[in-house]
C-alpha positions as MATLAB code, in Angstrom:
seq = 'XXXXXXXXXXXXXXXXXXXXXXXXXXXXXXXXXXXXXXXXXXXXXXXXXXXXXXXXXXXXXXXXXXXXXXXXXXXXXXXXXXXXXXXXXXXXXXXXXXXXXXXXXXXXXXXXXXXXXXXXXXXXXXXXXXXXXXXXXXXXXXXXXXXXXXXXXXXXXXXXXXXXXXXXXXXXXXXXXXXXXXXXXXXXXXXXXXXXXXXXXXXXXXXXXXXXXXXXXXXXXXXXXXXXXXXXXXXXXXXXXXXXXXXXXXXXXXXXXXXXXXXXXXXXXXXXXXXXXXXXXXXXXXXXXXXXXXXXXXXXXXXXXXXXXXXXXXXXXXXXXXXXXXXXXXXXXXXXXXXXXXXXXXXXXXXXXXXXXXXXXXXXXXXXXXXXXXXXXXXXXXXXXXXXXXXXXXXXXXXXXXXXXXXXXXXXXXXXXXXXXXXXXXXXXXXXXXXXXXXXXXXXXXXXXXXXXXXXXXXXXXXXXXXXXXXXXXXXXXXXXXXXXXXXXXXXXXXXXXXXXXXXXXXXXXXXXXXXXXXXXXXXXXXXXXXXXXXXXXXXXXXXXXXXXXXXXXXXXXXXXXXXXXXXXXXXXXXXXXXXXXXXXXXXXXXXXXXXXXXXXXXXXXXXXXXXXXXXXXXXXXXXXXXXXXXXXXXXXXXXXXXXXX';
ca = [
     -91.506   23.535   43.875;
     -88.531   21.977   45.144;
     -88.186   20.537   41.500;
     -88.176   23.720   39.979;
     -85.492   24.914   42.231;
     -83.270   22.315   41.812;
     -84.081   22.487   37.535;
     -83.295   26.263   37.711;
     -79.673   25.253   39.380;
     -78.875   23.152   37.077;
     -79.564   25.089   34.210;
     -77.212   27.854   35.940;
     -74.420   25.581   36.171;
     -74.774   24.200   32.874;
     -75.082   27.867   31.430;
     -72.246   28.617   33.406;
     -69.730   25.412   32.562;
     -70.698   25.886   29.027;
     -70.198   29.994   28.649;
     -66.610   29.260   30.972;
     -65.931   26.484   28.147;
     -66.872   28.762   25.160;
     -64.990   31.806   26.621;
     -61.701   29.435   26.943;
     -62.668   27.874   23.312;
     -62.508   31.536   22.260;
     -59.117   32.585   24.088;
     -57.786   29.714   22.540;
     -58.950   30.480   18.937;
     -57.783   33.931   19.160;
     -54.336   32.796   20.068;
     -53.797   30.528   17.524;
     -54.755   32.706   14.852;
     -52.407   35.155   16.265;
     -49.591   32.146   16.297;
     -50.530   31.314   13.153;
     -50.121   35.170   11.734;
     -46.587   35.110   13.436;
     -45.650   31.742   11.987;
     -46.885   32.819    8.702;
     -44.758   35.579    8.488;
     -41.733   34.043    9.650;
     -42.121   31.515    6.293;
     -42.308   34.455    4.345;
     -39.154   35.770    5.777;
     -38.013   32.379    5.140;
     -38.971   32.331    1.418;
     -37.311   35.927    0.869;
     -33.941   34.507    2.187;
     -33.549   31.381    0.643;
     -35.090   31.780   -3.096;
     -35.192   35.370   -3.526;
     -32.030   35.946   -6.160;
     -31.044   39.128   -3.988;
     -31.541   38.731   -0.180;
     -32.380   42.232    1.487;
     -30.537   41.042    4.371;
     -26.860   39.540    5.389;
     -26.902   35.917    6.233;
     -25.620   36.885   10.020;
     -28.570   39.311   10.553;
     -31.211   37.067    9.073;
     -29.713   34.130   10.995;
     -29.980   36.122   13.859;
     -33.372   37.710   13.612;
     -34.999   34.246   12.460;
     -33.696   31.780   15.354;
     -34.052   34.890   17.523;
     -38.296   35.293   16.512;
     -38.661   31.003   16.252;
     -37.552   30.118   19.651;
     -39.710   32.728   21.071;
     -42.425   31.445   19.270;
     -41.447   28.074   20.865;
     -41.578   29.565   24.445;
     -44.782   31.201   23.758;
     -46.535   27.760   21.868;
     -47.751   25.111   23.955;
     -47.276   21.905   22.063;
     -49.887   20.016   23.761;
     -52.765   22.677   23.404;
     -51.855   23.510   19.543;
     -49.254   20.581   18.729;
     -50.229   21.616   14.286;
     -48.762   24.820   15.067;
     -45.811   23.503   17.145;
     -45.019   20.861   14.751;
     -45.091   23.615   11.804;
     -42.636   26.099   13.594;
     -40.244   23.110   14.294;
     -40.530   22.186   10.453;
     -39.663   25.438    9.484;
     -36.956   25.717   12.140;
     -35.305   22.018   10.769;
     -35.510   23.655    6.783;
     -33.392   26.707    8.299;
     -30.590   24.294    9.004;
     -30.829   22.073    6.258;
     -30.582   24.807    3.874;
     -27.516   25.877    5.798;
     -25.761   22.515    4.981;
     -25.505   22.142    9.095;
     -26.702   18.679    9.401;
     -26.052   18.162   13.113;
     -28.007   20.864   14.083;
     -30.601   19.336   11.641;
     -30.074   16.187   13.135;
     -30.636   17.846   16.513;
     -34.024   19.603   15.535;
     -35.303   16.302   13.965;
     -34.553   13.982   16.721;
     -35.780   16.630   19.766;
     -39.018   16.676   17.262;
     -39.407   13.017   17.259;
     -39.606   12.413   20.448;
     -42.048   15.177   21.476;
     -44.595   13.634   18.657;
     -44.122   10.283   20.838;
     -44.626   12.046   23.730;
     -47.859   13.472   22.742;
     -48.972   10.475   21.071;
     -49.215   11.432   17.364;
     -48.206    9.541   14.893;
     -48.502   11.579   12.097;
     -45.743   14.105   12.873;
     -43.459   11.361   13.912;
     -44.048    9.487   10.844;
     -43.500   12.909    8.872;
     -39.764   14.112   10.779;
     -38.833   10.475   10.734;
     -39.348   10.768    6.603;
     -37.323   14.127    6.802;
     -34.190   12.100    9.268;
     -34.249    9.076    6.937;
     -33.430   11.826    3.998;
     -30.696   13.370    6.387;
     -28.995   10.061    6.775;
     -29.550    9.293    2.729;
     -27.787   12.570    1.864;
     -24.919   11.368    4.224;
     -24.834    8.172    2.305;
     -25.683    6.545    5.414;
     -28.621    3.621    3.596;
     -28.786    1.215    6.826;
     -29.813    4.444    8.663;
     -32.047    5.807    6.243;
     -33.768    2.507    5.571;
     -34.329    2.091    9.167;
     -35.972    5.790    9.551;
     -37.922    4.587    7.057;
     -39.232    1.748    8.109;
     -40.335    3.418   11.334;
     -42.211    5.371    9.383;
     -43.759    3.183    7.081;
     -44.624    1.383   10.432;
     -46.380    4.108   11.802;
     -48.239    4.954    8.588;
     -49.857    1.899    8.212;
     -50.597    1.246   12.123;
     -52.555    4.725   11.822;
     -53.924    4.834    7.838;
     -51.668    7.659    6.839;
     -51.715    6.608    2.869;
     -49.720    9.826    1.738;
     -46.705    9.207    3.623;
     -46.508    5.694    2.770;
     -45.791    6.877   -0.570;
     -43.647    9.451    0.440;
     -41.631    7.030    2.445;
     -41.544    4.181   -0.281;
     -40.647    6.649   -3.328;
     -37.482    7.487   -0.433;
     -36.981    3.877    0.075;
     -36.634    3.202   -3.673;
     -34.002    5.443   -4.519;
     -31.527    3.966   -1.630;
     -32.433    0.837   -3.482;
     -31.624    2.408   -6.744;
     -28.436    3.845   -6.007;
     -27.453    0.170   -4.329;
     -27.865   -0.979   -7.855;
     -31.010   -3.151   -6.361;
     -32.757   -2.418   -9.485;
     -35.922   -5.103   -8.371;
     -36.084   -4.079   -4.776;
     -36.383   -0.027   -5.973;
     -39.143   -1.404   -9.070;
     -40.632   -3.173   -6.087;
     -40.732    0.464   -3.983;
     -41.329    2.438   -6.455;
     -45.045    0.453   -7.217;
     -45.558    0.485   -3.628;
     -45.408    4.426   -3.613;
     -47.309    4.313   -6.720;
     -50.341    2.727   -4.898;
     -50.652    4.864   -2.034;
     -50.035    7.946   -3.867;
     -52.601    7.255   -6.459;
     -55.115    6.887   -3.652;
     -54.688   10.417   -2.613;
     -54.241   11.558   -5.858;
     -51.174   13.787   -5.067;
     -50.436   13.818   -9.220;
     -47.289   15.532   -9.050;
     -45.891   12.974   -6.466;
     -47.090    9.963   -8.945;
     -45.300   11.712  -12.026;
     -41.843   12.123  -10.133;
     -42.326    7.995   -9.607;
     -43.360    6.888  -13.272;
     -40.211    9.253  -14.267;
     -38.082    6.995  -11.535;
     -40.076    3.651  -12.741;
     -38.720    4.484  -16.371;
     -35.421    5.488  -15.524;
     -35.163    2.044  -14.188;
     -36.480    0.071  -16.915;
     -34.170    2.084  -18.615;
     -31.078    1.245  -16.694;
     -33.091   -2.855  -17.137;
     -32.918   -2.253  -20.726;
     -36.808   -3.184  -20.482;
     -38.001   -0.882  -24.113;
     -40.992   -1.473  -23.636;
     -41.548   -0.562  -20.183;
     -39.738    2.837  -20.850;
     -42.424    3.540  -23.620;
     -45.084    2.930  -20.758;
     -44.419    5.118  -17.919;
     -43.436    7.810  -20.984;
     -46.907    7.570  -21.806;
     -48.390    7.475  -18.613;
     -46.249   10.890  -17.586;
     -47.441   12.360  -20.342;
     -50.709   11.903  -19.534;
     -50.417   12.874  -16.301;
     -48.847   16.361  -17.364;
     -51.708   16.689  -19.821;
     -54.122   16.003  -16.486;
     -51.916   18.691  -14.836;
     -52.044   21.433  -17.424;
     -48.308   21.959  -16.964;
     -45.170   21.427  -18.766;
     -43.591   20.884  -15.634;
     -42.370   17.014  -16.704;
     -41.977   17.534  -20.370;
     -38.135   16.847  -20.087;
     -38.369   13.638  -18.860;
     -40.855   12.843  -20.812;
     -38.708   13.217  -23.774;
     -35.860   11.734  -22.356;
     -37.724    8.153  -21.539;
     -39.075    8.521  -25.149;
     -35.487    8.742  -26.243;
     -34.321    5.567  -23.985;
     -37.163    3.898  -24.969;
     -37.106    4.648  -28.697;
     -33.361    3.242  -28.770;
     -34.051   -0.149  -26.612;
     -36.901   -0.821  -29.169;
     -34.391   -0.261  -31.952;
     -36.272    2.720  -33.286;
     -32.909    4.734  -34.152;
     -34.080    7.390  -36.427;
     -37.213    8.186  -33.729;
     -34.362    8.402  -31.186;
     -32.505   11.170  -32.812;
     -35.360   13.093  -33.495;
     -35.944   12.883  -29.715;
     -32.330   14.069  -28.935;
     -32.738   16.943  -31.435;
     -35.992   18.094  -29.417;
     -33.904   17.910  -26.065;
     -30.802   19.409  -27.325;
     -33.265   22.356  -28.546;
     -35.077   22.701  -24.984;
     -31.305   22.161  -22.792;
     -30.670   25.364  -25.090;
     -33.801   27.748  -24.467;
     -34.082   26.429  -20.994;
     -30.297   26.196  -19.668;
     -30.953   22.637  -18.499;
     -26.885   22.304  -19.411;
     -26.693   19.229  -16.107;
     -29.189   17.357  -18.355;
     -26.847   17.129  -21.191;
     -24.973   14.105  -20.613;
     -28.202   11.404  -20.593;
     -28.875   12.874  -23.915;
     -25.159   12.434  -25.025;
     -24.847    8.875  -23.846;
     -27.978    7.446  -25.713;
     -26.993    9.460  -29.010;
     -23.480    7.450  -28.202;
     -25.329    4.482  -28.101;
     -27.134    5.203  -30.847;
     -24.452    6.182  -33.101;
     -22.404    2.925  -32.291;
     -25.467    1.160  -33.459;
     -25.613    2.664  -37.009;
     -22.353    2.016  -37.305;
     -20.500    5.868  -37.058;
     -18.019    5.339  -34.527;
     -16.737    8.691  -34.103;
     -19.492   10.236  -33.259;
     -20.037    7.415  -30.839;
     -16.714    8.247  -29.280;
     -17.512   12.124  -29.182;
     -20.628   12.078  -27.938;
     -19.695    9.380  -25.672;
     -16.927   11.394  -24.061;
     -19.032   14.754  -24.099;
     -21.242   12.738  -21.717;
     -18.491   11.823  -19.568;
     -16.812   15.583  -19.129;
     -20.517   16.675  -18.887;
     -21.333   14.285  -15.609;
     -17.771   15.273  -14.177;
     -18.779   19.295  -14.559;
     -21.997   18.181  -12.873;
     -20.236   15.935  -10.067;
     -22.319   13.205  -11.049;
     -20.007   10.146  -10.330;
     -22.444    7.348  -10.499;
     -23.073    8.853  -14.102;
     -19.273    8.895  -14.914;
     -19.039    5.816  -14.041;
     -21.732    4.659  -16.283;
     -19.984    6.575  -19.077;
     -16.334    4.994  -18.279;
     -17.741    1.809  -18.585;
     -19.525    2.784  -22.195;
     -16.095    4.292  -22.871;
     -14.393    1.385  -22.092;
     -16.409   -1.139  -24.023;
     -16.302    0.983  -26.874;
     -12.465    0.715  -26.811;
     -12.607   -3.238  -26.551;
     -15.079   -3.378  -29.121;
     -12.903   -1.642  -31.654;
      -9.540   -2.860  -30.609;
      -8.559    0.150  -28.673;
      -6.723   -1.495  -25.712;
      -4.240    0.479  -24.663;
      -7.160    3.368  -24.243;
      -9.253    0.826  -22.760;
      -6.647    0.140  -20.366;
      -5.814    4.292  -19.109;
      -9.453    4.450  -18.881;
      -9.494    1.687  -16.278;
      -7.124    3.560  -14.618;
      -8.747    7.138  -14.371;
     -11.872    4.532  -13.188;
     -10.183    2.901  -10.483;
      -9.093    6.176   -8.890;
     -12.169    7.515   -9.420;
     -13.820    4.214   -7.355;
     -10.931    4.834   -4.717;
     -12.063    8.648   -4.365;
     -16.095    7.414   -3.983;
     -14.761    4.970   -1.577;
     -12.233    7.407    0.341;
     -15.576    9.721    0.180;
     -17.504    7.259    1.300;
     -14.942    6.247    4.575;
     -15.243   10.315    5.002;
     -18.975   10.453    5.346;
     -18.971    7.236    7.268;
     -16.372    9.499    9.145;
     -18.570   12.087    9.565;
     -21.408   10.844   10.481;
     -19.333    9.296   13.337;
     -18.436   12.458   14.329;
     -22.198   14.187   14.322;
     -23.575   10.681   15.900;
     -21.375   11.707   18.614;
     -22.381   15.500   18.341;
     -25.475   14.629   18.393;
     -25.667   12.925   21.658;
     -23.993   15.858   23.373;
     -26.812   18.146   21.805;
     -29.099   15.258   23.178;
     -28.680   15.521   26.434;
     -28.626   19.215   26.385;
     -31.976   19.619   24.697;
     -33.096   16.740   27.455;
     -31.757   18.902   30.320;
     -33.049   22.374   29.249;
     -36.753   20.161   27.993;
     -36.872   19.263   31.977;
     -36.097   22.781   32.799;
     -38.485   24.073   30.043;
     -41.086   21.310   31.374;
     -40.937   22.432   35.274;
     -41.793   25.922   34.388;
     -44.446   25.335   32.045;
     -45.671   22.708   35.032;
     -45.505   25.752   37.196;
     -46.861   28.479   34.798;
     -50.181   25.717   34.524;
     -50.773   25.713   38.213;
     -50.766   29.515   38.655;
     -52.862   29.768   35.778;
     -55.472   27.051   36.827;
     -55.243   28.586   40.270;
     -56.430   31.588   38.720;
     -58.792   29.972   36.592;
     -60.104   28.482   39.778;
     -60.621   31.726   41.837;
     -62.436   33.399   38.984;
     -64.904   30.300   38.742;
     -65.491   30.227   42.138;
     -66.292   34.095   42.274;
     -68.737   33.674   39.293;
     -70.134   30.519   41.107;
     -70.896   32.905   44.283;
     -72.357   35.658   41.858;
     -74.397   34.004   39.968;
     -75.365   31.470   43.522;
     -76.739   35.134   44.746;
     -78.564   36.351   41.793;
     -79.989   32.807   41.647;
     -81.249   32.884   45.126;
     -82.352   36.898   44.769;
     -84.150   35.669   41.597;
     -86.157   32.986   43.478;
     -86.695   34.561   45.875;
     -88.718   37.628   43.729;
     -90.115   34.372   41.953;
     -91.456   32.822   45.404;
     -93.020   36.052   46.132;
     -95.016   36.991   43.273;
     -96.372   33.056   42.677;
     -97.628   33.496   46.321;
     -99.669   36.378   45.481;
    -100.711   35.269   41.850;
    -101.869   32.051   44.312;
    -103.763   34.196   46.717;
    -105.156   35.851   43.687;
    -106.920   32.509   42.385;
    -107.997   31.284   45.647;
    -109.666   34.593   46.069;
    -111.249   34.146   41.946;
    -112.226   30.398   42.925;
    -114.090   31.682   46.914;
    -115.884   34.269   44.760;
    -117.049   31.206   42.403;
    -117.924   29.166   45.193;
    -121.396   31.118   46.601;
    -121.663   31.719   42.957;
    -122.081   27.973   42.469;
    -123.981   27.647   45.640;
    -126.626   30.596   44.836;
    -127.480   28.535   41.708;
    -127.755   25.185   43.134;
    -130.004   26.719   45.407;
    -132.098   28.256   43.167;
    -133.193   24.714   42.107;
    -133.698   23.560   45.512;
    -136.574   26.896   45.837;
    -137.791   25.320   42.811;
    -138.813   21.997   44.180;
    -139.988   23.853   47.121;
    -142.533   26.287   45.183;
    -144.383   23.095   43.069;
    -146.759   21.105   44.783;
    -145.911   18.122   46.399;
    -142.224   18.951   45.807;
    -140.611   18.821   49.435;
    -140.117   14.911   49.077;
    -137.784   16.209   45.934;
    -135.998   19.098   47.380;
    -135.086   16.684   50.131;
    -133.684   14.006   47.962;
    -132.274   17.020   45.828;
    -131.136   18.354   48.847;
    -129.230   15.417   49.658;
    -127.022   15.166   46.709;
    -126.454   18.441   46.172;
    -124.981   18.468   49.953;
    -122.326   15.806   48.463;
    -121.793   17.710   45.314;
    -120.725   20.720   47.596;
    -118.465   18.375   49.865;
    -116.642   18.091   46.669;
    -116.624   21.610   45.659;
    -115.511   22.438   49.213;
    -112.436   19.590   48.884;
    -111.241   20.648   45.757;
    -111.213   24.381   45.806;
    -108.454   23.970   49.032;
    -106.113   23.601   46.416;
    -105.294   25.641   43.348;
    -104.673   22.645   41.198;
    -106.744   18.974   41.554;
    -105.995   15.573   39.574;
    -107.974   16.250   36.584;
    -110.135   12.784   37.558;
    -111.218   14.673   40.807;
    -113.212   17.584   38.440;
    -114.496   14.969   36.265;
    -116.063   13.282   39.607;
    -117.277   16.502   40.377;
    -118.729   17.555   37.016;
    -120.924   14.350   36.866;
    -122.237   14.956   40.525;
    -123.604   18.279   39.397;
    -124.758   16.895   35.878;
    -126.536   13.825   37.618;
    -127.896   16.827   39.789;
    -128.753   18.474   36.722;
    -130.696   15.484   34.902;
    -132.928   15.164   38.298;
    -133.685   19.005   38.202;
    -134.742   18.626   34.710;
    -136.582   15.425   34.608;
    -134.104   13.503   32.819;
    -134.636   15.664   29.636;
    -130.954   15.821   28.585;
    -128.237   13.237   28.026;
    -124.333   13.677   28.915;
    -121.508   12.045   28.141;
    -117.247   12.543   28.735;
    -114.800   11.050   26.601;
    -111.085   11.266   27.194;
    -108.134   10.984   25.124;
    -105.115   11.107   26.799;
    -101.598    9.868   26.759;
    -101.005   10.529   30.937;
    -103.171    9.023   33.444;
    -105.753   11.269   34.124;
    -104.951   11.236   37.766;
    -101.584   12.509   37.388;
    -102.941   15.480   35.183;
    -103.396   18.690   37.141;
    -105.980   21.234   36.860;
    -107.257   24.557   38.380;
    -110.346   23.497   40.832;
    -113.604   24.686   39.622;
    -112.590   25.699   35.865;
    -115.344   24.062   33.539;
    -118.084   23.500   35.610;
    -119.321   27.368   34.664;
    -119.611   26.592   31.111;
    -121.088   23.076   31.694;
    -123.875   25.160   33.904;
    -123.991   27.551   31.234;
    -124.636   24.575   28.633;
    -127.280   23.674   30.803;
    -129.201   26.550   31.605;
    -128.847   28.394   28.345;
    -128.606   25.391   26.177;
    -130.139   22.270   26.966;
    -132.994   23.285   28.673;
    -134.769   24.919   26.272;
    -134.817   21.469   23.744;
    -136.115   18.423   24.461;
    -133.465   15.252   24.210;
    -130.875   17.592   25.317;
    -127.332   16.518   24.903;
    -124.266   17.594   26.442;
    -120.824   15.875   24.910;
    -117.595   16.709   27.052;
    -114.352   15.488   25.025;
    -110.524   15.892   26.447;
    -107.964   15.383   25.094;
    -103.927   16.142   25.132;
    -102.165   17.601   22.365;
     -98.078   17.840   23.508;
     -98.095   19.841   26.965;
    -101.891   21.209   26.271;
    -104.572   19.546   27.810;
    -107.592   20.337   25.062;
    -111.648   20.073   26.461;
    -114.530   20.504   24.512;
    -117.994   21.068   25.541;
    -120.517   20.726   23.151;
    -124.848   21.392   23.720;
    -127.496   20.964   21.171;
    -129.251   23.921   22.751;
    -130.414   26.893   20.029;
    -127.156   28.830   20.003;
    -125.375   31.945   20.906;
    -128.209   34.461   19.319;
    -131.131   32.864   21.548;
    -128.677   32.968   24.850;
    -127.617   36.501   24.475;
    -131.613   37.630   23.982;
    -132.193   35.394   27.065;
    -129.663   37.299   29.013;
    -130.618   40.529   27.982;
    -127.093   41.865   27.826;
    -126.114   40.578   31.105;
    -122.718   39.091   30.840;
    -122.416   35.996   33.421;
    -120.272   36.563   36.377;
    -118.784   33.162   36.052;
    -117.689   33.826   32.678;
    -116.219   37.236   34.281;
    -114.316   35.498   37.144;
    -112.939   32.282   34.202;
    -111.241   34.865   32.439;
    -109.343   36.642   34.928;
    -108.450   32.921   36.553;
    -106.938   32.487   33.032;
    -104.995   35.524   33.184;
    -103.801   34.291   36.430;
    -102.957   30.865   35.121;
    -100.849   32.912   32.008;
     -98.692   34.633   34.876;
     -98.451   31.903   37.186;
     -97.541   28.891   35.132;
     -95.992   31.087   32.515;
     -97.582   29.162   29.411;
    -101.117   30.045   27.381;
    -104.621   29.246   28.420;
    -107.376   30.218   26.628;
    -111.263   29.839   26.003;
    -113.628   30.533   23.139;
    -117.049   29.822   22.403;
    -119.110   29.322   19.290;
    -122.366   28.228   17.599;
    -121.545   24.982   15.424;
    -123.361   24.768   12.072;
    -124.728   21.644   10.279;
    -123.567   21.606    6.287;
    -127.078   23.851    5.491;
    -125.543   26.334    8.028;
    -128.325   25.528   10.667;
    -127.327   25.803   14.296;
    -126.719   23.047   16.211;
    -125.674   24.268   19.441;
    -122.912   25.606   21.054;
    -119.174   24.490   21.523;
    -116.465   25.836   24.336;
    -112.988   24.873   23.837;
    -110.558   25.528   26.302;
    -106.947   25.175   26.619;
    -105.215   24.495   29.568;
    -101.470   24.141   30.329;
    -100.748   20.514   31.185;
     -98.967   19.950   34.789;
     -98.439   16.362   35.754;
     -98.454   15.371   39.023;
     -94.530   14.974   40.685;
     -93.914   11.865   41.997;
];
């Protein structure tokens, strides 16, 4: 019993720990889908702003209303319960001010961002801002510092197997290298991101490299090359189902079409650009188109349309602000002018040149500057964020004890709840298997004089015949140990199943003398317990083994009676099986009169059914040979198995 009790409690707490868990698991779900609604709509207000061609609202109010709705979304988020969420507002939050242009403040986001990500121990949102502060510091012009953001990155990706930012952060890495004029270090990048990428299969990613990778073999001069990634875009944008790259497509087939020599093919490629800069407006593009009809002009031998297309490049870059590309076209220029004798031109273009270096450098000692000035900024912001984070943190510290205080309270009032319907419940339980108890014991005395009034019947038997009194005596004596047994066993309302074998052979071998010897028994067992630690109710088979004796094997000569047990999962199976003449010759035998045992073995089985609160049954049948001749009778009964506690 005390094994039950202590079961029961633990299946209380356990119902109780998980049902607390699943109702917080629930909360929690709840509130992030209602974050994530909020968030959601933010973006869209977002996406209205920025790349909607009229914006319902002024950029005050909107500035206002969105910083306004994200930082209380920031108070209400906690980063280490839904850090996805978190990390997606502050994304959104760092796009705000790097659409703005205000690159401390973006600064400010992205390095506040960092360093919660560290905090909280994941890698993949640091690796992801640190991609976003390397670009920062690449727009700036400042390489060493977005190389170095890089690196971090690249760092973390590989530490923790995050294969699409590598190639995020190596495509970045290349095109510092390609603006340094590092034209092997960016082909070396550039593969790099090609490898990673492929193994996610982000295609769009992959076609923005093999554009870069041609670009550089075209800058290399390598034809051939050029031809190759052309090809493999194009195949890619087939694989895509989208004209999306079609431009550059056509513009490495142009490069590539003059580096191989193929002159006429390269103004038929110019002619299909020119024709798509016109339907499309792509008017920025025109000046790579411009500069390889130059060069193709020079080499069929027309130099003034070399010249004019040449300097159409040129003014077209300048409109564009594109001063590594006016460069470039300077330089063309300026060969062209050596080339044909022009040096006088040659030498006011190397003028306009060098003042146009002396601006990129003045522009570059401006940024360098700058980003003096927001380094600086951006420590003042620093510690300001790191002061109001330690406020921020001591609330939230003391917001989590109130609420696990209250957390607490309402456990400990369910505990004392459910502790009372527990012990109410066991209580009731205690009660009614006391009666069902009282109820068998009562079943099993009415069996006992039952049993008795039988066994003496045999013993007036002996006593009748002639000569018999030596036999009742000797009869007398066993069956006086056979009730010892009875008596033993029935104090209990379950005995170690080898206890009621004992006692069904004693009243067989009891049997077998009252009879002469003219029947044969046997008991086989199949179990998987020890048939000592098996428990059954007292008393429970020996009424049909009696039955297969008096109304079975009695009336045939080499009478057999085969007992077989065995244990199929937690029911204990027993067969009893006589060779007697069968149901038909019984029931004319007893006249209609339905045995009392049989009476008192069903309504212990009812009791068993309530008590134990698993099925026990009994049936019994004639068994037929394959002519359909009786061969006796069978009773099977099933009994819930209880093993003995240790």
């Amino acid at each position: 019993m005390n094994y039950s009790v202590k079961y029961i409690k633990i299946c209380y707490m356990l119902f109780l720990v998980i049902f607390s868990q699943k109702s917080i698991m629930a909360f929690r779900q709840d509130q992030q889908k209602e974050f994530k609604r909020e968030i959601d709509s933010l973006t869209a207000d977002f996406d209205r702003y920025f790349f909607s061609d009229t914006p319902n609202v002024s950029e005050e109010i909107f500035r206002v209303s969105f910083l306004e709705r994200a930082d209380e979304l920031l108070g209400k988020l906690d980063k280490e319960d839904m850090p996805d969420l978190h990390f997606s507002l502050k994304d959104l939050i760092y796009h705000y001010f790097s659409f703005k242009h205000d690159t401390i403040m973006s600064l400010a986001v992205l390095n506040e961002t960092i360093a919660e990500a560290q905090s909280l121990n994941m890698p993949k949102h640091e690796a992801n801002f640190l991609i976003k502060k390397g670009v920062e510091y690449m727009i700036l012009g400042a390489n060493d510092s977005a190389l170095s953001n890089f690196n971090k990155s690249i760092y973390l990706a590989n530490t923790n197997k995050l294969e699409g930012l590598l190639g995020y952060t190596y495509n970045s890495m290349a095109i510092i290298y390609q603006e340094l004029n590092d034209h092997v270090g960016a082909l070396q990048k550039f593969h790099q991101a090609l490898a990673h990428l492929s193994v996610e299969k982000n295609l769009n990613m992959v076609a923005v490299v093999y554009s870069n990778l041609g670009n550089i073999s075209s800058d290399l001069e390598y034809g051939d090359s050029v031809f190759f990634y052309a090809r493999k875009l194009e195949e890619l944008n087939k694989e895509l189902q989208s004209d999306r790259h079609s431009f550059q497509i056509k513009e490495l087939y142009l490069a590539g079409a003059y580096l191989e020599g193929d002159y006429e093919g390269a103004l038929a490629y110019a002619d299909s650009l020119t024709v798509m800069i016109d339907e499309k407006g792509y008017k920025g593009a025109y000046y790579n188109v411009k500069y390889f009809l130059s060069k193709t002009m020079f080499e069929t031998g027309n130099k003034r349309l070399a010249y004019s297309f040449a300097e159409q490049a040129l003014n077209n870059a300048l409109e564009n602000k594109n001063t590594k590309a006016a460069i470039k076209y300077y330089n063309w220029l300026i060969w062209l002018d050596k080339y044909y004798g022009e040096y006088k031109q040659a030498l006011n273009r190397l003028e306009v040149l060098a003042g146009v270096l002396d601006s990129l450098n003045e522009k570059k000692s401006e940024q360098q500057l700058q980003l003096l000035l927001i380094n600086n900024e951006l420590e003042n912001k620093d510690r300001s964020i790191l002061e109001l984070n330690r406020h921020h943190d001591l609330d939230k510290q003391l917001i989590h004890y109130q609420k696990l205080l209250i957390i607490t309270g309402g456990l400990f009032f369910i505990l004392f709840v459910v502790g009372l319907i527990v012990f109410y419940k066991r209580r009731v339980e205690l009660q009614f298997i006391k009666a069902k108890d009282a109820e068998n014991r009562l079943l099993l005395a009415q069996l006992e004089p039952h049993f008795i009034f039988n066994a003496m019947s045999s013993v007036q038997y002996y006593l009748l015949e002639e000569n018999g009194k030596d036999d009742a005596l000797n009869y007398l004596q066993k069956f006086a140990r056979l009730i010892r047994r009875v008596l033993d066993s029935t104090r209990s309302s379950l005995v170690p199943l080898e206890e009621e074998l004992e006692t069904i052979r004693f009243f067989l071998d009891i049997q077998r003398v009252r009879f002469e010897n003219s029947f044969q028994y046997s008991i086989n067992l199949d179990l998987t317990e020890r048939n000592v630690d098996l428990l059954i109710p007292p008393m429970f088979v020996q009424p049909f083994i009696e039955n297969a004796v008096e109304y079975g094997v009695k009336e045939v000569t080499n009478g057999e009676i085969n007992i077989h047990v065995c244990q199929q999962g937690d029911t204990l199976i027993m067969t009893i099986d006589d060779n007697g003449l069968g149901l038909e010759a019984e029931t004319k035998k007893k006249k209609e009169h339905r045995s009392q045992a049989t009476k008192i073995t069903e309504e212990r089985i009812d009791v068993i059914r309530k008590l134990l609160k698993r099925n026990a049954s009994f049936s019994v049948f004639n068994r037929f040979d394959v002519k359909g001749q009786v061969l006796g009778v069978r009773v099977k009964l099933e009994l819930p198995i209880v093993i003995k506690p240790i």
